[in-house]
N, CA, C and O atoms as a GROMACS GRO file, in nm:
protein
  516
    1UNK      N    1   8.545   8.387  18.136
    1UNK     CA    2   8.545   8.266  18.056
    1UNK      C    3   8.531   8.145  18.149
    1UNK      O    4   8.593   8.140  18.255
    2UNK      N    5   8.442   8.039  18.105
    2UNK     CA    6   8.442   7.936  18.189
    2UNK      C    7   8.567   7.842  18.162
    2UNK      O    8   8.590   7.810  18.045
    3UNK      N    9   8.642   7.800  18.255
    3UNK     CA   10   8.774   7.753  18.202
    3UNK      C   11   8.753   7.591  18.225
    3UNK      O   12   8.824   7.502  18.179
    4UNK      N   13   8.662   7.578  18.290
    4UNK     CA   14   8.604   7.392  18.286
    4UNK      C   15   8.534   7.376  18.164
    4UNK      O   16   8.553   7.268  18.109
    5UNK      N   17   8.452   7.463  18.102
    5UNK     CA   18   8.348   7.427  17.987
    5UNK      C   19   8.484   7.426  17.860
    5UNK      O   20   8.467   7.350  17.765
    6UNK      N   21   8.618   7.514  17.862
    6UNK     CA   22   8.696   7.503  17.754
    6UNK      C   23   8.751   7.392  17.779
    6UNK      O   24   8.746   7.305  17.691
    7UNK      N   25   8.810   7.368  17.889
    7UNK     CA   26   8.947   7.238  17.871
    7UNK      C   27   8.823   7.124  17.849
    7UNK      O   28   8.876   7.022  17.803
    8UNK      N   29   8.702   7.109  17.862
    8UNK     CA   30   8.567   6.990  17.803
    8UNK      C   31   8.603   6.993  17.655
    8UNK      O   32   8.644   6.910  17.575
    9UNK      N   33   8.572   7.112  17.651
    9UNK     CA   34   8.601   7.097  17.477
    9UNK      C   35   8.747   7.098  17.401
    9UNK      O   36   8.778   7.045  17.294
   10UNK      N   37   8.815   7.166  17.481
   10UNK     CA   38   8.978   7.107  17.419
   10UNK      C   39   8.997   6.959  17.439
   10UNK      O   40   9.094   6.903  17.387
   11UNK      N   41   8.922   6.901  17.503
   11UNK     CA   42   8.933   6.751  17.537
   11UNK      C   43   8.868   6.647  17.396
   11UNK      O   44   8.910   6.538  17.357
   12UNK      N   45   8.779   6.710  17.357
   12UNK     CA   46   8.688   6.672  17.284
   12UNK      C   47   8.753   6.696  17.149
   12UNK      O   48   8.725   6.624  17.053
   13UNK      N   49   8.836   6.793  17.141
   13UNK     CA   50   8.914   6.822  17.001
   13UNK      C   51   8.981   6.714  16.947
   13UNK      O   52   8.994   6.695  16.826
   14UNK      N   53   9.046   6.605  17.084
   14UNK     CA   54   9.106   6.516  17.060
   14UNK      C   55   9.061   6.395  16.968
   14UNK      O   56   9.135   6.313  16.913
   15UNK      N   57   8.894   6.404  16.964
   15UNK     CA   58   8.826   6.310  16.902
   15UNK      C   59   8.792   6.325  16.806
   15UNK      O   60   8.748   6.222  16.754
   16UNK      N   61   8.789   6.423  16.738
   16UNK     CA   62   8.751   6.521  16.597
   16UNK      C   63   8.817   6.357  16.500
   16UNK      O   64   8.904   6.275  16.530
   17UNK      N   65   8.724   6.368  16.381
   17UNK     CA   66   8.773   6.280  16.297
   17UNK      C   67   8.807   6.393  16.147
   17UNK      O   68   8.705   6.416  16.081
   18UNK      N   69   8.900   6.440  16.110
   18UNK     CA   70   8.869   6.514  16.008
   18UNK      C   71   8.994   6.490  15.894
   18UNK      O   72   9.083   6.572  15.873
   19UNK      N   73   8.982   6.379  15.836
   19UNK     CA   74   9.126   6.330  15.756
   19UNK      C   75   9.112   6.414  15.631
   19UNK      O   76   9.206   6.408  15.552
   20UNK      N   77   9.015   6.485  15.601
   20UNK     CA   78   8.990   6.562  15.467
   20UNK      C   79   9.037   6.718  15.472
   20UNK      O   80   9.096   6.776  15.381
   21UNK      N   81   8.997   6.777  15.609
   21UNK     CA   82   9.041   6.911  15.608
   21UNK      C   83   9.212   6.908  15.700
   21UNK      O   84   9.305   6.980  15.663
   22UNK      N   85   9.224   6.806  15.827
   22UNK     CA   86   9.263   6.770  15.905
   22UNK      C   87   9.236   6.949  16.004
   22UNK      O   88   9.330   7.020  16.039
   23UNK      N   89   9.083   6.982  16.027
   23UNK     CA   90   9.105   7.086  16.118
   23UNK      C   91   9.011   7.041  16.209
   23UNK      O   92   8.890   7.046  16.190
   24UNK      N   93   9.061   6.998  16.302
   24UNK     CA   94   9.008   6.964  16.415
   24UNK      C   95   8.932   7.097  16.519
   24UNK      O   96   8.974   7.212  16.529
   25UNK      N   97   8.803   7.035  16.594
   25UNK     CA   98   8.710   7.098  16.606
   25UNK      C   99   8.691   7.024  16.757
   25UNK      O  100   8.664   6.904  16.754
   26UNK      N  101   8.704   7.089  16.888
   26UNK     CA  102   8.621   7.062  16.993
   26UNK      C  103   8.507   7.114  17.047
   26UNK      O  104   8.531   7.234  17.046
   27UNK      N  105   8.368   7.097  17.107
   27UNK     CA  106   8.275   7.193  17.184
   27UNK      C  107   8.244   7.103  17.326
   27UNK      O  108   8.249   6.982  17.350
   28UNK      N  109   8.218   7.199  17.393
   28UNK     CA  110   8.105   7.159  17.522
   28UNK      C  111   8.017   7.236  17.524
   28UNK      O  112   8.046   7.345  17.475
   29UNK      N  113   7.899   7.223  17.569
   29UNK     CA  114   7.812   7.272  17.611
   29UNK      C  115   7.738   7.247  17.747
   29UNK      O  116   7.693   7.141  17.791
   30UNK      N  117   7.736   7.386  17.806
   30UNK     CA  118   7.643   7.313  17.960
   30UNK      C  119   7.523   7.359  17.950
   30UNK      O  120   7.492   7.461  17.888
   31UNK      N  121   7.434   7.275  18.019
   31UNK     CA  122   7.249   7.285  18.006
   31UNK      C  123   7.266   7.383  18.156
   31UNK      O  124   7.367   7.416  18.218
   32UNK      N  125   7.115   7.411  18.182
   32UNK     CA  126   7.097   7.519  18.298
   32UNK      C  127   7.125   7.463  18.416
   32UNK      O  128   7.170   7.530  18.508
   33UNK      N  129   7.097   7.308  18.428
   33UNK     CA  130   7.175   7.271  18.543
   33UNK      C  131   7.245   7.232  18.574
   33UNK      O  132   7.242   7.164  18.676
   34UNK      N  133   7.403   7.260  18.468
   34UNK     CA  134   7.489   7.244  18.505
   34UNK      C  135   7.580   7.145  18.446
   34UNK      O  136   7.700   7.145  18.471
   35UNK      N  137   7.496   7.014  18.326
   35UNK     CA  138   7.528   6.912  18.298
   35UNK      C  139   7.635   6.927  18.161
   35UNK      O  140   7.585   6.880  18.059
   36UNK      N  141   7.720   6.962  18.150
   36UNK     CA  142   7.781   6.925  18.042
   36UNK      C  143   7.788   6.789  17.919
   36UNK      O  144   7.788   6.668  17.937
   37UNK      N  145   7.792   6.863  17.806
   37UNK     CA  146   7.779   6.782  17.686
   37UNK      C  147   7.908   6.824  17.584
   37UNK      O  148   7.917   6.936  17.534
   38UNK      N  149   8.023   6.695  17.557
   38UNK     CA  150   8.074   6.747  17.468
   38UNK      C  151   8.034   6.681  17.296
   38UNK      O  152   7.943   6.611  17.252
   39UNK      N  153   8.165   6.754  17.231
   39UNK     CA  154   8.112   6.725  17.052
   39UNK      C  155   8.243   6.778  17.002
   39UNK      O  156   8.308   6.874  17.043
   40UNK      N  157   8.271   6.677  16.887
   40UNK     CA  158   8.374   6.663  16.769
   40UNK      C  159   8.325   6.700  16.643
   40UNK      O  160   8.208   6.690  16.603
   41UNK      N  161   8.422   6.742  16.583
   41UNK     CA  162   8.404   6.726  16.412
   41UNK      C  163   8.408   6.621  16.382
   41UNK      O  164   8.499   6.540  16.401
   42UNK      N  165   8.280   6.602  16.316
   42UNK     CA  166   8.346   6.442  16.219
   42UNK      C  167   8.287   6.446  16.067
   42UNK      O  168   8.168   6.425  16.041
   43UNK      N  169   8.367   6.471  15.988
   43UNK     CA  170   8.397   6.440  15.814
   43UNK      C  171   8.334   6.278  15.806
   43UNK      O  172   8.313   6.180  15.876
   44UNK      N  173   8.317   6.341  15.629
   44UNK     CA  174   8.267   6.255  15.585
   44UNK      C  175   8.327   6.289  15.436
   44UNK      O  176   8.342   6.404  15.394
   45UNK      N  177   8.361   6.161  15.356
   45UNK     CA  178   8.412   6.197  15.191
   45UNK      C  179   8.331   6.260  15.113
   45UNK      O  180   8.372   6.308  15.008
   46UNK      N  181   8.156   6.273  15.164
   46UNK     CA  182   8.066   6.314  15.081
   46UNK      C  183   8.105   6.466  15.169
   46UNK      O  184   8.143   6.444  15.284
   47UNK      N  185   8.102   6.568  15.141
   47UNK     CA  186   8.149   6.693  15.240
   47UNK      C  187   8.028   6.728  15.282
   47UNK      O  188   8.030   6.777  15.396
   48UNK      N  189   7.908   6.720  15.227
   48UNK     CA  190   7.788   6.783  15.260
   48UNK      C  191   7.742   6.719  15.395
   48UNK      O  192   7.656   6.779  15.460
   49UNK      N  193   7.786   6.619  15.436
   49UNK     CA  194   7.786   6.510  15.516
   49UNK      C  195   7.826   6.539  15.651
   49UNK      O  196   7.770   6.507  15.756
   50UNK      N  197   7.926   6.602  15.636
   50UNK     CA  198   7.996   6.642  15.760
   50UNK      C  199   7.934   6.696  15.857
   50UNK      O  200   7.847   6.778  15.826
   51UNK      N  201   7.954   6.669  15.998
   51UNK     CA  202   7.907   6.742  16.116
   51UNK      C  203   7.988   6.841  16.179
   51UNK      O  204   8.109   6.816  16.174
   52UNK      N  205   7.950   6.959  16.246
   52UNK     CA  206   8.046   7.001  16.340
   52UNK      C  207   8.070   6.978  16.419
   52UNK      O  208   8.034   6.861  16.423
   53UNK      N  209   8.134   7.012  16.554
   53UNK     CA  210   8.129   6.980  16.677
   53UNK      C  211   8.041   7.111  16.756
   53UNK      O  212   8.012   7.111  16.876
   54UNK      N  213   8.021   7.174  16.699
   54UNK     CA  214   7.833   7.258  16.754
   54UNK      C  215   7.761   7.188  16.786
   54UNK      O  216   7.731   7.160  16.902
   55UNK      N  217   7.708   7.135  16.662
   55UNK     CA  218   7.600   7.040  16.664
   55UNK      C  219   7.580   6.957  16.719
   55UNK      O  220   7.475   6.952  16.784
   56UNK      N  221   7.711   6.803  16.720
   56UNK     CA  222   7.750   6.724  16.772
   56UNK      C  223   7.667   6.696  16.929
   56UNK      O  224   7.596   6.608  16.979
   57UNK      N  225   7.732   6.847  16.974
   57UNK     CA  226   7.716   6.871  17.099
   57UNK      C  227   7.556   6.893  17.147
   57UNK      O  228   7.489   6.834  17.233
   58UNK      N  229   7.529   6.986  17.068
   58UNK     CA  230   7.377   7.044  17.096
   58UNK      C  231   7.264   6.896  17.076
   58UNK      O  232   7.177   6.860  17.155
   59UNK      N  233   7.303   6.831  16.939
   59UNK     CA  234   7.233   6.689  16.929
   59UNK      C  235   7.215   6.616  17.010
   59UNK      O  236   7.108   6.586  17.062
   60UNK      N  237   7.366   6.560  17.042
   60UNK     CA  238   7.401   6.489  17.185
   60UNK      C  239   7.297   6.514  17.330
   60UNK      O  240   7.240   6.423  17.392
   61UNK      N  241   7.291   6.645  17.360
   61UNK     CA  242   7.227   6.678  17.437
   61UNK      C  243   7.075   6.680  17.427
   61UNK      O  244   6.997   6.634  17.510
   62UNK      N  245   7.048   6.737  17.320
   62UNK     CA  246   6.906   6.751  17.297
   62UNK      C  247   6.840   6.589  17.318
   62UNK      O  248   6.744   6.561  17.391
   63UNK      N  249   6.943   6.464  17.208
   63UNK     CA  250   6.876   6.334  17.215
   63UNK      C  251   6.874   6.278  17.338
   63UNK      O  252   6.843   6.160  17.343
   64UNK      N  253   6.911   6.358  17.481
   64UNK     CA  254   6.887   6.303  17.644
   64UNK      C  255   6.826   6.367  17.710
   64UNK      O  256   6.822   6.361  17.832
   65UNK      N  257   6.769   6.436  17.645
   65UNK     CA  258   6.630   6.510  17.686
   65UNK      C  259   6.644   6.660  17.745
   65UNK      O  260   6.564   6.719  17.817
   66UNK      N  261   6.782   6.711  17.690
   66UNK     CA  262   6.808   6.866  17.766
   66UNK      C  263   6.736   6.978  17.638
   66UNK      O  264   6.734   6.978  17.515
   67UNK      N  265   6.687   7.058  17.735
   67UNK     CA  266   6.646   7.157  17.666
   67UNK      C  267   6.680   7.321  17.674
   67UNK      O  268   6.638   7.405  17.595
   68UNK      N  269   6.766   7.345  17.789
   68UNK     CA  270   6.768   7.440  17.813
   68UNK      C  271   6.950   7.473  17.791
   68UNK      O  272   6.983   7.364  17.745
   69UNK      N  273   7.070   7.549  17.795
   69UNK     CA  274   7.164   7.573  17.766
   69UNK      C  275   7.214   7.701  17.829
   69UNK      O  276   7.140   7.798  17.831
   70UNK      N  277   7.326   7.707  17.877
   70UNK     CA  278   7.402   7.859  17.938
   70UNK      C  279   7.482   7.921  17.848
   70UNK      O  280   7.461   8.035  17.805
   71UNK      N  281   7.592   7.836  17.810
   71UNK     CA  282   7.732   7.851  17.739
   71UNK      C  283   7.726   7.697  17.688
   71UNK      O  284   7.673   7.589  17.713
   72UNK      N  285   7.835   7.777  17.583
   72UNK     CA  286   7.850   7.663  17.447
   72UNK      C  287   8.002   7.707  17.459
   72UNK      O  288   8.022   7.826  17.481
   73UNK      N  289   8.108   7.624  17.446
   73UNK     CA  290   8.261   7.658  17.407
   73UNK      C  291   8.302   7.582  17.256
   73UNK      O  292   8.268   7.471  17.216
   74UNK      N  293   8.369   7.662  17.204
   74UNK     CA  294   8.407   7.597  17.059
   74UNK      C  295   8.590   7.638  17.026
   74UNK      O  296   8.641   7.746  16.995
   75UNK      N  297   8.647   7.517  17.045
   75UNK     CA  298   8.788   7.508  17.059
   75UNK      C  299   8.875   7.448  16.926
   75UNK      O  300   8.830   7.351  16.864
   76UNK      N  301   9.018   7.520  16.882
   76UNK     CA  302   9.031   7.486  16.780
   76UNK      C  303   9.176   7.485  16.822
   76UNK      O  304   9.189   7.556  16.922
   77UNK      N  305   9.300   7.427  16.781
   77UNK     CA  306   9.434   7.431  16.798
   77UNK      C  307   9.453   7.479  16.634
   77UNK      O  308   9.469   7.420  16.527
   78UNK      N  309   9.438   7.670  16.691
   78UNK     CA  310   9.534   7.704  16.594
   78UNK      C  311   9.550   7.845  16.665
   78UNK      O  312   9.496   7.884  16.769
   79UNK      N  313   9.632   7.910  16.585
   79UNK     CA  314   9.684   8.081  16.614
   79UNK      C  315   9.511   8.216  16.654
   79UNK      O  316   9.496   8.302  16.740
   80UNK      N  317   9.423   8.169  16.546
   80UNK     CA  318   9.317   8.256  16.513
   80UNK      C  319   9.205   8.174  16.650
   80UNK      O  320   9.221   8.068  16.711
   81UNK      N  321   9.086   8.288  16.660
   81UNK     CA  322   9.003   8.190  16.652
   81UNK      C  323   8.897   8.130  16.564
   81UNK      O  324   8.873   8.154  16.445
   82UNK      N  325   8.813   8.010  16.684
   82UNK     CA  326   8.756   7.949  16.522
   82UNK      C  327   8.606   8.045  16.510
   82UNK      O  328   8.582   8.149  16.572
   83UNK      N  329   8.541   7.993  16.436
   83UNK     CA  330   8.448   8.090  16.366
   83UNK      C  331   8.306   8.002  16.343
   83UNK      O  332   8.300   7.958  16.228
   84UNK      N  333   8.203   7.971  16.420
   84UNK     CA  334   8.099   7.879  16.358
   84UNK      C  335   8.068   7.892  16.208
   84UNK      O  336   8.100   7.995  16.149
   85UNK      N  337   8.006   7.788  16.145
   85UNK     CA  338   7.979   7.792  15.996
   85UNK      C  339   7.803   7.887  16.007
   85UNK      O  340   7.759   7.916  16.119
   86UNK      N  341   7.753   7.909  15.926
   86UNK     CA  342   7.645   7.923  15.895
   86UNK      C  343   7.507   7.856  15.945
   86UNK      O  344   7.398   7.901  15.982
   87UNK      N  345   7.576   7.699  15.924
   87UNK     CA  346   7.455   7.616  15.984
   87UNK      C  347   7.424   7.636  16.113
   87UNK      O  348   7.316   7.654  16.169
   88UNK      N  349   7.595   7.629  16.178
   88UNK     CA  350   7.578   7.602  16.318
   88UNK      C  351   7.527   7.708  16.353
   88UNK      O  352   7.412   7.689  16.393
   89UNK      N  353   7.570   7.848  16.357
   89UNK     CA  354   7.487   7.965  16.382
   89UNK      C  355   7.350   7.939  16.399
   89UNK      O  356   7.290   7.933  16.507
   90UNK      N  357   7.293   7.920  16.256
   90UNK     CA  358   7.142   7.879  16.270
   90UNK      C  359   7.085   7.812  16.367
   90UNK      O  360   6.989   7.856  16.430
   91UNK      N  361   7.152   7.670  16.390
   91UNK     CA  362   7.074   7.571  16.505
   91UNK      C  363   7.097   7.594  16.608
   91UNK      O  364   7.034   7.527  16.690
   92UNK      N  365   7.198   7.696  16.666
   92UNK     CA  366   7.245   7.769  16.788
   92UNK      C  367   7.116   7.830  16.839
   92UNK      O  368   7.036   7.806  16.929
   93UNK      N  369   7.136   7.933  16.724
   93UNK     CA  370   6.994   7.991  16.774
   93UNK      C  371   6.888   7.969  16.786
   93UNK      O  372   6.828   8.046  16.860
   94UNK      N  373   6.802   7.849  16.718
   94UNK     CA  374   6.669   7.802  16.766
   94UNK      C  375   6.729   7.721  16.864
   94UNK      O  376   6.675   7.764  16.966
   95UNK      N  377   6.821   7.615  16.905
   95UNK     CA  378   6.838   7.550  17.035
   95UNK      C  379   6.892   7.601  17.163
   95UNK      O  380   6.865   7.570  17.279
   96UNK      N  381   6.976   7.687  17.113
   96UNK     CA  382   7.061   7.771  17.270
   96UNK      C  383   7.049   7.867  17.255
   96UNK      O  384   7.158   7.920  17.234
   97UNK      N  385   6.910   7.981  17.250
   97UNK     CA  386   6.917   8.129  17.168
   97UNK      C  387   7.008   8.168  17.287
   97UNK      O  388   7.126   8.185  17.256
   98UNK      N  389   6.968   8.190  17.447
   98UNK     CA  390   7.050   8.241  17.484
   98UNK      C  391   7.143   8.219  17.572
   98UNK      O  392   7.158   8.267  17.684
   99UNK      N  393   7.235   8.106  17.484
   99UNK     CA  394   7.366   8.066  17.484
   99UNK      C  395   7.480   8.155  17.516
   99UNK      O  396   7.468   8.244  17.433
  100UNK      N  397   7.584   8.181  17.590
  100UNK     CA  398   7.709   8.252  17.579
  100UNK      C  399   7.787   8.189  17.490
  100UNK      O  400   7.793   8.068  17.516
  101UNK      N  401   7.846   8.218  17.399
  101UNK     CA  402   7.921   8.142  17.298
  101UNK      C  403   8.062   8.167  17.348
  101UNK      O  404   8.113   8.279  17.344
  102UNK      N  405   8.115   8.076  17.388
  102UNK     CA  406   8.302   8.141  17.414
  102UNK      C  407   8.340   8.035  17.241
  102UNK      O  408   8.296   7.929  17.198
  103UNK      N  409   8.442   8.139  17.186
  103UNK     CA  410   8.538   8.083  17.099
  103UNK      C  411   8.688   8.106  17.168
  103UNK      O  412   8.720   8.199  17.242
  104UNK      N  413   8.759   8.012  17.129
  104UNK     CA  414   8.897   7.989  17.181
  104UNK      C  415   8.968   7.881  17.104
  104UNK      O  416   8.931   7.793  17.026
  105UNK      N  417   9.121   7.932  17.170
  105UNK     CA  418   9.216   7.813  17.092
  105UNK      C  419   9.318   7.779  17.192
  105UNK      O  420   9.353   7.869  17.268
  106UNK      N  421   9.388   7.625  17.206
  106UNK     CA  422   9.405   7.540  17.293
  106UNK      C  423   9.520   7.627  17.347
  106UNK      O  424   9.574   7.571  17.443
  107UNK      N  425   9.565   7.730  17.320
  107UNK     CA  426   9.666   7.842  17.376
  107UNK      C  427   9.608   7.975  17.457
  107UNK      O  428   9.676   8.074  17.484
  108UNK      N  429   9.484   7.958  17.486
  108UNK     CA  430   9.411   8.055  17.541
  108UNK      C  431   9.352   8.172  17.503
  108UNK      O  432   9.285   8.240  17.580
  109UNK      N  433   9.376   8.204  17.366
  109UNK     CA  434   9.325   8.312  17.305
  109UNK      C  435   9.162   8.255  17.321
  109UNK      O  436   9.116   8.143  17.298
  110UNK      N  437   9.098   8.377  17.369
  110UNK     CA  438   8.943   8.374  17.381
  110UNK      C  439   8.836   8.485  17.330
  110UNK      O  440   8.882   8.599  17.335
  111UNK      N  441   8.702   8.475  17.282
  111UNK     CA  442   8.614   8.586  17.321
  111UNK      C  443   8.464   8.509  17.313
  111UNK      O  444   8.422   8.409  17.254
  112UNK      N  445   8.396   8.629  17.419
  112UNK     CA  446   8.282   8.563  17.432
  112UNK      C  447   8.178   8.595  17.346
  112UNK      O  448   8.203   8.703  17.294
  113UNK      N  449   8.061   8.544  17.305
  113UNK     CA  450   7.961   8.633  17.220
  113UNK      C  451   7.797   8.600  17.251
  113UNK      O  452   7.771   8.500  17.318
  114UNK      N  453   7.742   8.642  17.226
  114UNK     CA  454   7.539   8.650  17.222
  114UNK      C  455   7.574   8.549  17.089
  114UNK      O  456   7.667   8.536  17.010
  115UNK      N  457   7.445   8.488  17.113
  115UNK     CA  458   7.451   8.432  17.018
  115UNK      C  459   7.369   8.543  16.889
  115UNK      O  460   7.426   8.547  16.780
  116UNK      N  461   7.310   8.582  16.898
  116UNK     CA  462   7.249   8.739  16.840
  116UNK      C  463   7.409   8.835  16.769
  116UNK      O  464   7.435   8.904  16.670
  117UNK      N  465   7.467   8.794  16.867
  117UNK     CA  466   7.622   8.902  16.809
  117UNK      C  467   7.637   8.781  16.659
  117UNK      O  468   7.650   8.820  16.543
  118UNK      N  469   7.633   8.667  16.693
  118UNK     CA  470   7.660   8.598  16.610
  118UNK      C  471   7.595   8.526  16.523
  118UNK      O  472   7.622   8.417  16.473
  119UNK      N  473   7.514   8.590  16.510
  119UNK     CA  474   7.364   8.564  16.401
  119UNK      C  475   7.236   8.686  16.449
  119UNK      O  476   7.135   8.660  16.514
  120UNK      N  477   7.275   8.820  16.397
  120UNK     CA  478   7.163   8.875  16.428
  120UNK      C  479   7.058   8.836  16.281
  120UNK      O  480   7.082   8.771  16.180
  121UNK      N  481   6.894   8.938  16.348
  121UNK     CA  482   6.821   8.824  16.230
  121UNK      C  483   6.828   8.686  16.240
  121UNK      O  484   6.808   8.622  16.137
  122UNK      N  485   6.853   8.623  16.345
  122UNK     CA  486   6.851   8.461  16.258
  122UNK      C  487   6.709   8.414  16.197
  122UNK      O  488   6.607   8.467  16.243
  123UNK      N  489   6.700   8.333  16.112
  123UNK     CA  490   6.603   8.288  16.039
  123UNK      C  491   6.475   8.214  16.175
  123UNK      O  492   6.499   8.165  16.286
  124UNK      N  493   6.347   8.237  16.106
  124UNK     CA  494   6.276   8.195  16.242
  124UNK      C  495   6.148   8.150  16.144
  124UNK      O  496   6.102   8.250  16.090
  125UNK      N  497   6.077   8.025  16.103
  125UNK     CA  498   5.935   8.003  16.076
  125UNK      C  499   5.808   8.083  16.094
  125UNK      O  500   5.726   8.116  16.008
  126UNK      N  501   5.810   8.115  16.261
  126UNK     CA  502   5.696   8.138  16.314
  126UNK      C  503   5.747   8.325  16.312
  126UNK      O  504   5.853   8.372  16.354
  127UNK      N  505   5.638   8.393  16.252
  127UNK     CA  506   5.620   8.522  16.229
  127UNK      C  507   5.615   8.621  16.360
  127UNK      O  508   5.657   8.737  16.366
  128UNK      N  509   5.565   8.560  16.441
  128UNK     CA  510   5.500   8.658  16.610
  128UNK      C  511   5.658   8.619  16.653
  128UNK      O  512   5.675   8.690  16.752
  129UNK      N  513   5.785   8.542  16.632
  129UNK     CA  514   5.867   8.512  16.707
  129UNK      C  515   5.947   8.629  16.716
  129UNK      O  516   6.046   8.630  16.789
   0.00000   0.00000   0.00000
């Protein structure tokens, strides 16, 4: 487990805005050379609205011109771990296909995954892909 890419994103948990669910959400992500990017949850009253802190992160990065990704960490202060939604899965995999995904919680419970473990099949446009 990378233990700098988690305490990035346990850091980042701190910023989570989520007064609707109150479940706070940290990520980092590092590009291939090394640069770390973190990301929060942030709610919205419309729910459809809402961002994760996946995304957050992957956005963040993508809008400074990174394209490439190692590991992604996704941190949650609770007992379990957390679990990406659906979406995030999806944009994982066209932006960080091969991402190491660590999930964890601010007590150290961890595991790592493919992003494939965690979206096999993912949805893809282009047919030859």
């Amino acid at each position: 487990m990378d233990k700098e890419l988690v305490n990035v994103a346990k850091k980042a948990l701190s910023k989570a805005y989520s007064p609707y669910s109150n479940y706070k959400v940290g990520a980092a992500l590092r590009t291939k050379e090394g640069k770390i990017y973190d990301g929060c949850n942030i709610e919205n009253a419309s729910f459809g609205l809402t961002v994760c802190a996946e995304r957050v992160a992957l956005f963040k990065a993508l809008s400074e011109g990174e394209k490439e990704f190692t590991e992604l960490a996704v941190v949650i202060d609770d007992e379990i771990l957390p679990s990406p939604c659906g979406a995030c899965r999806q944009v994982i995999s066209e932006l960080a296909p091969n991402a190491s995904i660590i999930l964890a919680t601010v007590n150290g419970l961890y595991k790592e995954y493919s992003v494939e473990e965690l979206l096999p099949n993912a949805f893809k446009l282009d047919k030859d892909d």
